[in-house]
C-alpha angles and dihedrals in degrees: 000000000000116000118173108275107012120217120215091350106166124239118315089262097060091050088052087053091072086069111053078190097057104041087040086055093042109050089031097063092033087053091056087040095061106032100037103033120087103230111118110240090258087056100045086055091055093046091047092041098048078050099053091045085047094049085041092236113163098188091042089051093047092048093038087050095053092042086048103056085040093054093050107272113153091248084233096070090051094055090046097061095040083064088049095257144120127273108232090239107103091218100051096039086050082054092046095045097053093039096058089038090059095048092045088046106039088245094303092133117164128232103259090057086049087052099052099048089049081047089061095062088268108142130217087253097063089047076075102042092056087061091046094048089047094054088049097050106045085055089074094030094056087051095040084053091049102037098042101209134195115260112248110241095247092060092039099094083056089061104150142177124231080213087069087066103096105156095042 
């Protein structure tokens, strides 16, 4: 049961447990995401941790940052995300950019936002798969936002305020 806050939760993903509907949704389309979609592991952390800042999710930024530097990310870049701002890579600020376009506008994005992503060496394809990624991951930062839980102690030293957003 969520209560708000919640006080010694568990992990997302047991609180996901107390809807079959909702942790079947969830690892199910983060399953296909991941093992079906065309991002390298380094980009699909961009796009899930400019996500988690956009949606304001503190769990979901301190777990994204640590899977980001593990998977690869300049440290920089994700610093720079978790302040709201741009990496310096063109390509992952490109990722970061259009991900967070298509959360703040519904997915109305116009067609010079859809250019320069595609500019970037971004397909077609991953215009979809950002949707996708973005679908996937605001299922565990809404709960995250609503259940409030503990951060993990691997993920600890990533703690992190939605107040140090500034650009999202």
């Amino acid at each position: 049961m969520i209560s708000h806050p919640t006080q010694n939760a568990g992990t997302v993903a047991d609180l996901m447990a107390d809807s079959p509907a909702l942790i079947n949704a969830f690892f199910s389309a983060y399953g296909h995401f991941c093992d079906e979609g065309t991002f390298a592991p380094d980009e699909r952390q961009v796009l899930l941790l400019s996500n988690a800042v956009a949606n304001r999710s503190e769990w979901a930024v301190a777990f994204h940052t640590l899977e980001a530097l593990t998977e690869g990310v300049e440290p920089s870049a994700v610093e720079a995300i978790r302040q709201g701002m741009l990496p310096k890579n063109p390509r992952m600020a490109a990722l970061s950019s259009f991900t967070q376009s298509v959360i703040e506008l519904r997915g109305q994005v116009d067609d010079a936002e859809l250019a320069a992503f595609q500019a970037a060496g971004f397909t077609g394809e991953q215009v979809l798969e950002v949707i996708a990624g973005v679908a996937v991951s605001t299922m565990s930062n809404y709960l995250a936002n609503i259940a409030r839980p503990p951060l993990e102690d691997a993920v600890l030293p990533h703690s992190w305020n939605a107040s140090e957003s500034m650009g999202f």
